[in-house]
C-alpha positions in Angstrom: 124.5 113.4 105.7 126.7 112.0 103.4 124.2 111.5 99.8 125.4 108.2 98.1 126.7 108.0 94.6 124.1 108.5 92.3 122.6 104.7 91.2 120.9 106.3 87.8 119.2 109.3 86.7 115.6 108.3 87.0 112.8 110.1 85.6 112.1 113.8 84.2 109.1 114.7 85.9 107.3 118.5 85.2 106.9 120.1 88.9 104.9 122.7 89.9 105.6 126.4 89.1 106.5 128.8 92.6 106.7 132.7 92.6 109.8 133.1 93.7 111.4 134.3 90.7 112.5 130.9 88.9 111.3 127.5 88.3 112.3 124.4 90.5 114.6 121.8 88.3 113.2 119.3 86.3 115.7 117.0 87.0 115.2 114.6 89.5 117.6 111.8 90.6 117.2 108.7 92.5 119.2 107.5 95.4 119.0 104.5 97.4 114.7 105.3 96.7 114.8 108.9 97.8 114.5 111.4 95.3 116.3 115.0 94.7 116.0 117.5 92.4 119.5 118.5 90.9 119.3 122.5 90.9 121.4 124.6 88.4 123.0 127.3 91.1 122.5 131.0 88.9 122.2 134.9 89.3 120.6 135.6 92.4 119.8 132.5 93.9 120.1 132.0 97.7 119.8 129.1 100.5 117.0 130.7 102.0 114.9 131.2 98.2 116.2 127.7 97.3 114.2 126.7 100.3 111.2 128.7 99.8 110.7 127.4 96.3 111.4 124.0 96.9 109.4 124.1 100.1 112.1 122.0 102.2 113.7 123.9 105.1 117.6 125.2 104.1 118.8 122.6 106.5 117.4 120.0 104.4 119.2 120.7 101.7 122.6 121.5 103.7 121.8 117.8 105.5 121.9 117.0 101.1 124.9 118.4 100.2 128.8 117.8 101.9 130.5 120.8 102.0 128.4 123.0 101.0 128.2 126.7 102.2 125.3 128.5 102.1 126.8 131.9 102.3 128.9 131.5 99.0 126.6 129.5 96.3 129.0 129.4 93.5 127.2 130.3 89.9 126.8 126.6 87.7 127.5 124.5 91.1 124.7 121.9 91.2 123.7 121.0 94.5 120.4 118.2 95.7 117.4 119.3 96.8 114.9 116.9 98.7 111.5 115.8 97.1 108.7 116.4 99.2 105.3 115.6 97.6 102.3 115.4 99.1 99.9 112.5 98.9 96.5 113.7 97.9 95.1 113.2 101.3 97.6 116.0 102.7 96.8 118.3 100.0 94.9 121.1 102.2 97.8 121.1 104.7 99.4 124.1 104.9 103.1 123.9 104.0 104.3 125.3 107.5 102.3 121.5 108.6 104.1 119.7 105.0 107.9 120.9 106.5 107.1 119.8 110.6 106.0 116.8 109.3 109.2 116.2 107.0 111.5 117.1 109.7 109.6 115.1 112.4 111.4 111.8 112.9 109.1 110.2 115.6 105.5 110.5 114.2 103.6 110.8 110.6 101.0 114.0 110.7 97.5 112.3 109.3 94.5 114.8 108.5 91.4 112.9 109.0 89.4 112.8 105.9 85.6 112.3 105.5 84.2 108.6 106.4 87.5 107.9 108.1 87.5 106.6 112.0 90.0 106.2 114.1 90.0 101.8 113.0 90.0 102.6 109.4 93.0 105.4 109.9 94.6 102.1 112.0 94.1 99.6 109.4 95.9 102.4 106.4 99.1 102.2 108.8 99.2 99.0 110.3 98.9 100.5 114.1 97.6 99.8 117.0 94.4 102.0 117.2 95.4 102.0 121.4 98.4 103.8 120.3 97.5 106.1 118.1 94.9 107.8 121.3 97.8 108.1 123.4 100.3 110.0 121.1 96.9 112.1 120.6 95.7 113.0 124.0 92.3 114.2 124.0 91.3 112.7 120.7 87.9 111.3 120.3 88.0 108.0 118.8 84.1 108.0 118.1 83.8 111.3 116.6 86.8 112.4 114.4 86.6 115.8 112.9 87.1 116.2 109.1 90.7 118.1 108.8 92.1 116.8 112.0 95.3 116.5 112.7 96.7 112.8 114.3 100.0 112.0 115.3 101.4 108.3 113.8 104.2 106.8 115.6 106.4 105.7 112.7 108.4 103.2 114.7 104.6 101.5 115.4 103.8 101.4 111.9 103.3 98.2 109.9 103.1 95.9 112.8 99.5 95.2 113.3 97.1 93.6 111.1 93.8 94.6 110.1 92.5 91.2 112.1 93.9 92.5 115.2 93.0 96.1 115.1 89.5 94.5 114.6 90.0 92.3 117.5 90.7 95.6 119.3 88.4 97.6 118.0 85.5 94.2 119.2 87.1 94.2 122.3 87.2 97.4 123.6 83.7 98.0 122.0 81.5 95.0 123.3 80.5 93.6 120.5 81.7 90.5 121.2 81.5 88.6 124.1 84.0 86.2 123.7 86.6 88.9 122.2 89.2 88.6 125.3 88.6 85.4 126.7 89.6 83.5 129.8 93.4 83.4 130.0 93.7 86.0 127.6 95.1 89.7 127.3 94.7 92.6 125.1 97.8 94.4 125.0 97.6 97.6 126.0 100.2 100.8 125.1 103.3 100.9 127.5 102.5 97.3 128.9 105.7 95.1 129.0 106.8 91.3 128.8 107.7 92.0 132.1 105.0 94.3 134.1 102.7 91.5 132.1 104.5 88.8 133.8 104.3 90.5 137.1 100.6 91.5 136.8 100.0 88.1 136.1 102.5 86.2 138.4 104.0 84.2 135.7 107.9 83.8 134.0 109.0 86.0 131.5 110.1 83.1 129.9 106.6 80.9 129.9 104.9 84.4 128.6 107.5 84.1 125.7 106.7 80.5 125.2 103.1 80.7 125.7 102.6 83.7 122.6 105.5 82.1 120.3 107.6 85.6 121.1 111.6 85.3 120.0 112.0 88.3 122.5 110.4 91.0 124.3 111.0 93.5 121.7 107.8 91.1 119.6 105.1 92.7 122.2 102.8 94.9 120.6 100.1 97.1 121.8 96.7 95.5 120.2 98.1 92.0 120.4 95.8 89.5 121.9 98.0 87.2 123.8 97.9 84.2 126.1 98.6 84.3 129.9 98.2 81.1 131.3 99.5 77.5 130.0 95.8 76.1 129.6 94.2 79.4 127.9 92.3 78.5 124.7 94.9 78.8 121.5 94.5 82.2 119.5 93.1 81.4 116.4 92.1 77.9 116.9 88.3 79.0 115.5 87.0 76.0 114.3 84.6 77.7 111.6 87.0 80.3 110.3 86.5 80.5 106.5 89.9 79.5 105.3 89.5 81.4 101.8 90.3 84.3 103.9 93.6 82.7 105.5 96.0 84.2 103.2 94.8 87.8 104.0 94.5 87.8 107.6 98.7 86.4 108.8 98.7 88.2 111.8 102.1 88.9 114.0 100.7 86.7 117.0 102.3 84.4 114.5 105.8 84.6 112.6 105.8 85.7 109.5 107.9 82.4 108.4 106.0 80.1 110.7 102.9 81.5 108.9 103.8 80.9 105.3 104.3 77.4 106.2 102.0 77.0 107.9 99.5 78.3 104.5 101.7 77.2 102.1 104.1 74.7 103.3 103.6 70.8 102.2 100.2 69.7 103.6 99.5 73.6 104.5 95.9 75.2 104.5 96.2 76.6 101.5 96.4 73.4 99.5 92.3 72.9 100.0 92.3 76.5 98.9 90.4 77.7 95.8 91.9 77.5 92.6 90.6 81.0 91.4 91.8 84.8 93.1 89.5 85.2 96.2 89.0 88.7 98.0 91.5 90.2 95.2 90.4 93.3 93.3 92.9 95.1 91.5 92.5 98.9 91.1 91.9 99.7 87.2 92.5 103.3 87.0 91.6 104.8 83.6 93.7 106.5 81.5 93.8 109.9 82.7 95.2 109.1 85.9 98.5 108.8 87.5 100.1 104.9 88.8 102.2 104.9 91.9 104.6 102.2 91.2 107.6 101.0 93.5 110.4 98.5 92.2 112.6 97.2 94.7 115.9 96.1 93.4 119.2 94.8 95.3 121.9 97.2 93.5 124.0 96.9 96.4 125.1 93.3 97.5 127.9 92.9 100.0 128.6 96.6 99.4 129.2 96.1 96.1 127.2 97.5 92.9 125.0 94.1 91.0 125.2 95.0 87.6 122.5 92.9 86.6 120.0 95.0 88.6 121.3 98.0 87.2 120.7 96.7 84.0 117.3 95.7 84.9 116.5 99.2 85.9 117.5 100.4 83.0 115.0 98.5 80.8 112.9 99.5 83.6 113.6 103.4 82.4 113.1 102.5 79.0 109.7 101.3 79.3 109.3 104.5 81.2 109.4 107.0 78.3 107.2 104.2 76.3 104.3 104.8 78.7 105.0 108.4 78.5 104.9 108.6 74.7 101.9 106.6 75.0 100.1 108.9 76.9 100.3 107.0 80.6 101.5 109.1 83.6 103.7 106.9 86.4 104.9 108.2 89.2 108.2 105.7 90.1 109.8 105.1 93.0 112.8 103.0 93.5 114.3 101.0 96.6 117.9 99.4 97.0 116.5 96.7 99.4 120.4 95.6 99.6 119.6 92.0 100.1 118.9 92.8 103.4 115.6 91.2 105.0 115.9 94.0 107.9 116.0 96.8 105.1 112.8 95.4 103.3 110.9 95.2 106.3 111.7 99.0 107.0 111.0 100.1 103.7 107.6 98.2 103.8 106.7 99.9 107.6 107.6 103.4 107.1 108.5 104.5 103.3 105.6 106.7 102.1 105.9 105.6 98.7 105.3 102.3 99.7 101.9 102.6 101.8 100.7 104.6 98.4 101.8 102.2 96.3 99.7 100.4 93.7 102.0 98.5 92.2 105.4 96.8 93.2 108.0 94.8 90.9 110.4 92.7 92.9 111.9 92.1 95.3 113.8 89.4 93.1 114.3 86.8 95.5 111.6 84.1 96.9 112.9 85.0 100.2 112.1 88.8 100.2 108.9 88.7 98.9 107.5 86.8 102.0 108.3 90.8 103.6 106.0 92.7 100.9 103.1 89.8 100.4 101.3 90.7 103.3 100.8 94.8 103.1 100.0 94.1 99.3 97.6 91.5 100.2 95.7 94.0 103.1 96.1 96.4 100.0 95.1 94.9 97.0 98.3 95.8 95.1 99.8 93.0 92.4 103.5 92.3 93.5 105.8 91.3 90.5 108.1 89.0 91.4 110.1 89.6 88.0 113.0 86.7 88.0 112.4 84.4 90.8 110.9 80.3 90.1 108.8 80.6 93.1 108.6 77.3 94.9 107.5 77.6 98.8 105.2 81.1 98.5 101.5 81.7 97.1 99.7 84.8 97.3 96.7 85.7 95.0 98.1 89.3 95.1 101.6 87.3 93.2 102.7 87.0 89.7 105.8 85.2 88.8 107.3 86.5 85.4 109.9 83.8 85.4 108.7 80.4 82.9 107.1 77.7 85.7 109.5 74.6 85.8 106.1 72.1 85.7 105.5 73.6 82.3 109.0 73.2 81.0 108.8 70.3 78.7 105.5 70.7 77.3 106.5 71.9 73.8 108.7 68.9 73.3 105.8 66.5 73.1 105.3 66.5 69.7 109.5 64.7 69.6 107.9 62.2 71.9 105.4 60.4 70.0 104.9 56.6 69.8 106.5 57.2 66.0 110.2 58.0 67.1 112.7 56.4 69.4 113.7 58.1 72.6 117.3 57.7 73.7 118.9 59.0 76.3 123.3 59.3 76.4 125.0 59.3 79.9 128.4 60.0 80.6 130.8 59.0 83.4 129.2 61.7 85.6 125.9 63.1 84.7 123.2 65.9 85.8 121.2 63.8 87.9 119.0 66.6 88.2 118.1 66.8 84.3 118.1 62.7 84.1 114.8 63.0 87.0 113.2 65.4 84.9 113.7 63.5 81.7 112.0 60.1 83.5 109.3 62.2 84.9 108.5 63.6 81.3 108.6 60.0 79.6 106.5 58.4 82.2 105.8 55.0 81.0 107.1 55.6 77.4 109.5 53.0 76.5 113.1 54.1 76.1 116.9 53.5 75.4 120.0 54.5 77.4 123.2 54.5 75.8 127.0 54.9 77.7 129.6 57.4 75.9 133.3 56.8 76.9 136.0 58.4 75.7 139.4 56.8 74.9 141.0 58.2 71.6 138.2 57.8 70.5 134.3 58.2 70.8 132.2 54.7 71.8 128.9 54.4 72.4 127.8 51.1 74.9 124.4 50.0 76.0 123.9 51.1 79.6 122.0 48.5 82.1 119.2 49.0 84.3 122.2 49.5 87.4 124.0 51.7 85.2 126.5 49.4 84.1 128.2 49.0 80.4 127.0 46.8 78.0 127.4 45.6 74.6 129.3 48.1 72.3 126.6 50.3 69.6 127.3 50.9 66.0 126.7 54.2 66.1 126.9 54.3 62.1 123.9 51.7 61.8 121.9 53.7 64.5 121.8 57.0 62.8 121.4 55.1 59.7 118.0 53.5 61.1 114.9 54.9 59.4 113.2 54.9 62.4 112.9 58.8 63.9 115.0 59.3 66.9 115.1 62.2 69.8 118.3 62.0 71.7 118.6 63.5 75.1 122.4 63.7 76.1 122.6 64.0 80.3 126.2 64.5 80.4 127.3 67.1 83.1 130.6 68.0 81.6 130.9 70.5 78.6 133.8 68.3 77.6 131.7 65.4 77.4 128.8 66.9 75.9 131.0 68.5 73.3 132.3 65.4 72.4 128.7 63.4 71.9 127.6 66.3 69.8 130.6 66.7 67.4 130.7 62.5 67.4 127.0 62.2 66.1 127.1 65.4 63.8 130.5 64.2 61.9 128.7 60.6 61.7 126.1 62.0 60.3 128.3 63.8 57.9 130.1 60.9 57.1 126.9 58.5 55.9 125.6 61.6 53.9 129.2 62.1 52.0 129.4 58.1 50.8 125.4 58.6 49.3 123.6 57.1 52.2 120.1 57.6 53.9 120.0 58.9 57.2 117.1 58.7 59.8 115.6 62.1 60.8 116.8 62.7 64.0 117.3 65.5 66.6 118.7 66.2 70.5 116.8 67.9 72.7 119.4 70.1 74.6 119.7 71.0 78.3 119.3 74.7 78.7 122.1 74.7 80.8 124.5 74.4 78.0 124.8 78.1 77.6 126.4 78.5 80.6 129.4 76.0 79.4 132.4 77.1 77.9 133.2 74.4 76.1 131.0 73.4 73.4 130.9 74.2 69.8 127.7 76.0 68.9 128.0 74.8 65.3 127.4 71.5 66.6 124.0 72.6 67.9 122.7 73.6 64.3 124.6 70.2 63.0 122.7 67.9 64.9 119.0 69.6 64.6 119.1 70.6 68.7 115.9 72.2 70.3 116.1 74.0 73.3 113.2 75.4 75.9 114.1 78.9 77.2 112.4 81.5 79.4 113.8 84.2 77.9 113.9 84.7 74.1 115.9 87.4 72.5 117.5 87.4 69.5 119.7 90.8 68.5 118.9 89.7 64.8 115.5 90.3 65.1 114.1 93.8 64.6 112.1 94.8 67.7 115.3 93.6 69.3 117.6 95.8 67.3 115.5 98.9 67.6 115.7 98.1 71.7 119.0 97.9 71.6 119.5 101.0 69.8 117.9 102.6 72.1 119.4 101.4 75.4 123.3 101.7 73.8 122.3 105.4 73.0 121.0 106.2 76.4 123.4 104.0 78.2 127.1 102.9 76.0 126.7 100.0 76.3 124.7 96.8 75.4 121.5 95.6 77.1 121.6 92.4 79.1 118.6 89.4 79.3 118.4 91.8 82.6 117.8 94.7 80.3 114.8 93.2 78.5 113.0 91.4 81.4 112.9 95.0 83.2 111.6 96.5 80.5 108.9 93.9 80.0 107.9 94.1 83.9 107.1 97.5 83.8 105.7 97.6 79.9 103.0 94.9 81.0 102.3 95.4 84.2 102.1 99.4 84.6 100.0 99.0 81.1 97.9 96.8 82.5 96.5 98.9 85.9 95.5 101.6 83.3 93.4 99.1 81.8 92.7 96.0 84.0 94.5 93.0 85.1 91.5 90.8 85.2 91.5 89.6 81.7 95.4 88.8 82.1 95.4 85.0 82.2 93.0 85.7 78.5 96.0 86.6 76.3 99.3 86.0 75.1 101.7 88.7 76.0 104.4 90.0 73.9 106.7 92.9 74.5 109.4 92.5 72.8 110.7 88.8 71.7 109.6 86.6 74.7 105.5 85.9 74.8 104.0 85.3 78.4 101.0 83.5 79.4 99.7 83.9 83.1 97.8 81.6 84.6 96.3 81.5 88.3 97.6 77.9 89.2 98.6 76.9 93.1 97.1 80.2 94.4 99.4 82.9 92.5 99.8 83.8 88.9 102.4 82.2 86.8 104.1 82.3 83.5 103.4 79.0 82.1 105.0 79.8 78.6 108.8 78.2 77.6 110.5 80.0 74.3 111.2 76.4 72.1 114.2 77.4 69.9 114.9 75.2 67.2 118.6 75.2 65.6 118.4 73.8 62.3 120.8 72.6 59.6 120.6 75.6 57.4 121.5 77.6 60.6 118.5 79.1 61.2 117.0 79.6 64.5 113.3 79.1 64.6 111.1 80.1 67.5 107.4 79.1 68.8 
């Protein structure tokens, strides 16, 4: 195969020592969330000791490496070389099993541990338990045999809930009488859409209908489904517990169709609990090692996302923290590309994802609706590191990204009864920001003022319709003793700009002939960063406050010492990108060394930004806003 450009150089990881004369490389690179060792060719070295050594077969590492030829290694040429670690559960296979496995494209090789059954083996891979006994012919289901070897269709895995195997496994045991009922089928391996609609003497269509099945393709062996119009609904239990519901979205439903119908307006989730249920997070002691995956869209419309780079950098950085620190993490990284269709493969078949304890990203609402339900089965937190979740709740979740209810609840203290509240529209205004604003005043009384614009600033009294009033002295309003806190809803920088400038040069003005002027301040749209137009002097000038979910400040010094840092390793300076990846993985690996059940306890601070998680709606959020305050002296205060 062709191997991609090299995304970033990921991790220095010590490997094991092998007698054949040298040491495997220490250098290990990650690509599109495969990883290869990057081998030094020198004195000596062959294909076929390169093999043994790395334990891959040589035509792994030809499939690595475009024109390469085996019979002429050139001395210094650096060439990849596939990782292949085993999980701890294959650790007494033999490496002849380790490389047929590897090279096997149609089934996983298990070996049957003690305690496991056939079910539990089932519920660890998301397969039907029906398919795994035929790929193993002769197989006892009842009696497994401790070092056994079973056969795992990959293209089966991740399909099949732990409800349904245990529908199966009820069914095809006894031990409930009801388990198939009238009208009903149990899918069995090799059955069709269509030998079930011939068997049955009905449509292909109505079977389609009847199941909520886009296509044939949806049929899965272990799938309870419905074969007659008037054939009790599957999952209609009246006396199901709902606490469970979030754990047990099963594919005889839509993955989509099943998050609405949990979380959607009026959903079952919103009589939910408002604490974690049937959650427990692994805490695994310091002397251990974390599996950790982060799945990042580098590539978007073929095209390299700086951002995410930049996010996995900071992601790196926190990296050799945790190592100084003692903490051993074992990363893996994923290009999920945007793509739904890649995150659902990466979730079915990717090794490092079924051993994964903890997962950062994806980044976008969307995606995560694709990890949430192997991490709930598996009790692994899922970061969504960027995203404002709005439509999806999992008790498995956290949401880095500040929550929008909590937004304005440092600027209550500029709303008391003392001080007047005025608002300043423009022509054209964010109508967005102006519903926020009346949702956070409520009932307090307030005044809305018109700026226009012709040679020269005017301020008018704006009606209840939105019409223009009487004309405003803006001289005797700032002159007014009374407190004020100005919000300015204008959507254009220009017009923004020129409110700012017009009430810090007023200001200026009354102060410069002797006069008293009222304390006042504006409370400024966060959005204004993103403008071009506006002078940031004017911010300081007119005492503006801003809420921000990010705080970084390359003046301060645990910013600085970052930032050295990431321009040493990298040339070039971090992004907010930078820092939000490196606080992902800082907190969160950190924290399944020690615990995350004391999370929502404790204000978190990284670098500049502090977090505070709270389980609120059924998922953990970041309820805390960074409230900059530009003052007159031009200083920027923080809280």
């Amino acid at each position: 195969m062709r191997l991609l450009r090299t995304i970033l150089v990921a991790l220095m990881l010590a490997v094991t020592t092998v007698a054949m004369g040298f040491e495997p490389s220490s250098e290990i690179v990650v690509v599109n969330g495969k990883r290869y060792y990057v081998h030094t060719i020198e004195q000596g070295h062959t294909l076929y000791s390169l093999a043994r050594a790395y334990g891959v077969s040589e035509q792994q590492i030809i499939d690595c490496n475009e024109n390469l030829v085996p019979e002429s290694l050139s001395l210094g040429e650096k060439i990849y070389i596939p990782v292949v670690e085993p999980s701890k559960r294959d650790a007494k296979r033999s490496r002849k099993t380790q490389t047929a496995e590897v090279i096997d494209k149609d089934f996983r090789i298990h070996i049957v541990e003690k305690g496991q059954t056939l079910y539990s083996i089932a519920k660890s891979y998301k397969i039907s338990p029906a398919i795994i006994e035929a790929d193993n012919e002769g197989v006892d289901a009842q009696n497994l045999s401790i070092g056994e070897q079973l056969r795992i269709r990959r293209s089966e895995m991740g399909f099949t809930s732990a409800r349904q195997i245990e529908r199966e496994r009820a069914a095809r045991d006894g031990e409930r009488s009801d388990s198939v009922g009238v009208g009903q089928h149990l899918v069995q391996p090799g059955e069709t859409i269509y030998s079930l609609s011939r068997r049955y003497s009905i449509s292909e269509g109505e079977l389609l209908m009847w199941n909520d099945l886009n296509d044939a393709s949806e049929l899965r062996a272990g799938m309870l489904i419905r074969i007659s119009a008037d054939s009790a609904e599957i999952n209609s239990d009246d006396n199901i517990d709902i606490s469970t519901l979030p754990h047990i979205i099963d594919s005889l439903m839509r993955r989509d169709e099943a998050y609405a119908y949990l979380y959607g307006d009026g959903g079952i989730a919103d009589s939910l609990a408002t604490e974690p249920v049937d959650v427990e997070f692994v805490r695994l002691g310091a002397n251990n090692t974390l599996k950790a995956v982060v799945m990042l869209p580098f590539h978007m419309r073929q095209k390299v996302n700086p951002n995410y780079v930049d996010f996995y950098r900071g992601v790196l950085l926190a990296m050799e923290d945790l190592k100084a620190d003692g903490y051993s993490v074992d990363l893996t990284v994923f290009d999920t590309e945007n793509s739904a269709a890649r995150i659902k493969d990466i979730v079915a078949y990717e090794e490092a994802m079924l051993d994964a304890q903890l997962i950062i990203g994806p980044v976008y609402e969307e995606e995560l609706r694709h990890v949430l339900g192997h991490a709930e089965d598996n009790n692994i937190p899922v970061v969504s590191p960027l995203a404002d979740i709005e439509s999806l709740s999992s008790p498995v979740l956290f949401q880095m990204q500040s929550e929008n209810d909590f937004e304005f609840t440092k600027f209550e203290p500029f709303l008391d009864s003392s001080r007047e509240i005025i608002t300043i529209y423009a022509a054209t205004n964010d109508m967005a920001y102006v519903e926020e604003i009346k949702a956070l005043l409520g009932e307090r009384e307030s005044r809305d003022l018109i700026f226009a614009f012709n040679r020269e600033p005017y301020f008018y009294q704006r009606g209840a319709n939105g019409e223009r009033g009487a004309l405003v002295d803006i001289k005797a309003l700032l002159r007014s003793s009374t407190p004020k806190t100005f919000f300015v809803v204008a959507d254009k920088d220009t017009d923004i700009d020129r409110i700012l400038t017009t009430l810090a040069s007023t200001k200026s003005s009354i102060v410069d002939r002797g006069a008293i002027i009222g304390d006042y301040m504006v409370i400024g749209n966060r959005k204004w960063a993103r403008l071009d137009n506006i002078e940031r002097q004017s911010f300081f000038r007119n005492n503006t406050a801003f809420l921000v979910p990010y705080h970084a400040k390359r003046s301060e010094s645990i910013i600085r010492s970052f930032d050295a840092r990431y321009i040493k390793a990298y040339k070039t300076l971090p992004t907010m990108f930078s820092y939000r990846g490196y606080d992902a993985a800082i907190i969160f690996c950190r924290r399944m060394f020690t615990g995350l059940d004391d999370i929502t306890t404790q204000l978190i601070k990284p670098l500049a930004t502090t977090y505070r998680f709270e389980f609120r709606d059924g998922m953990y959020v970041n309820t805390e806003w960074s409230l900059e305050m530009y003052r007159p002296s031009f200083i920027i205060d923080v809280n």
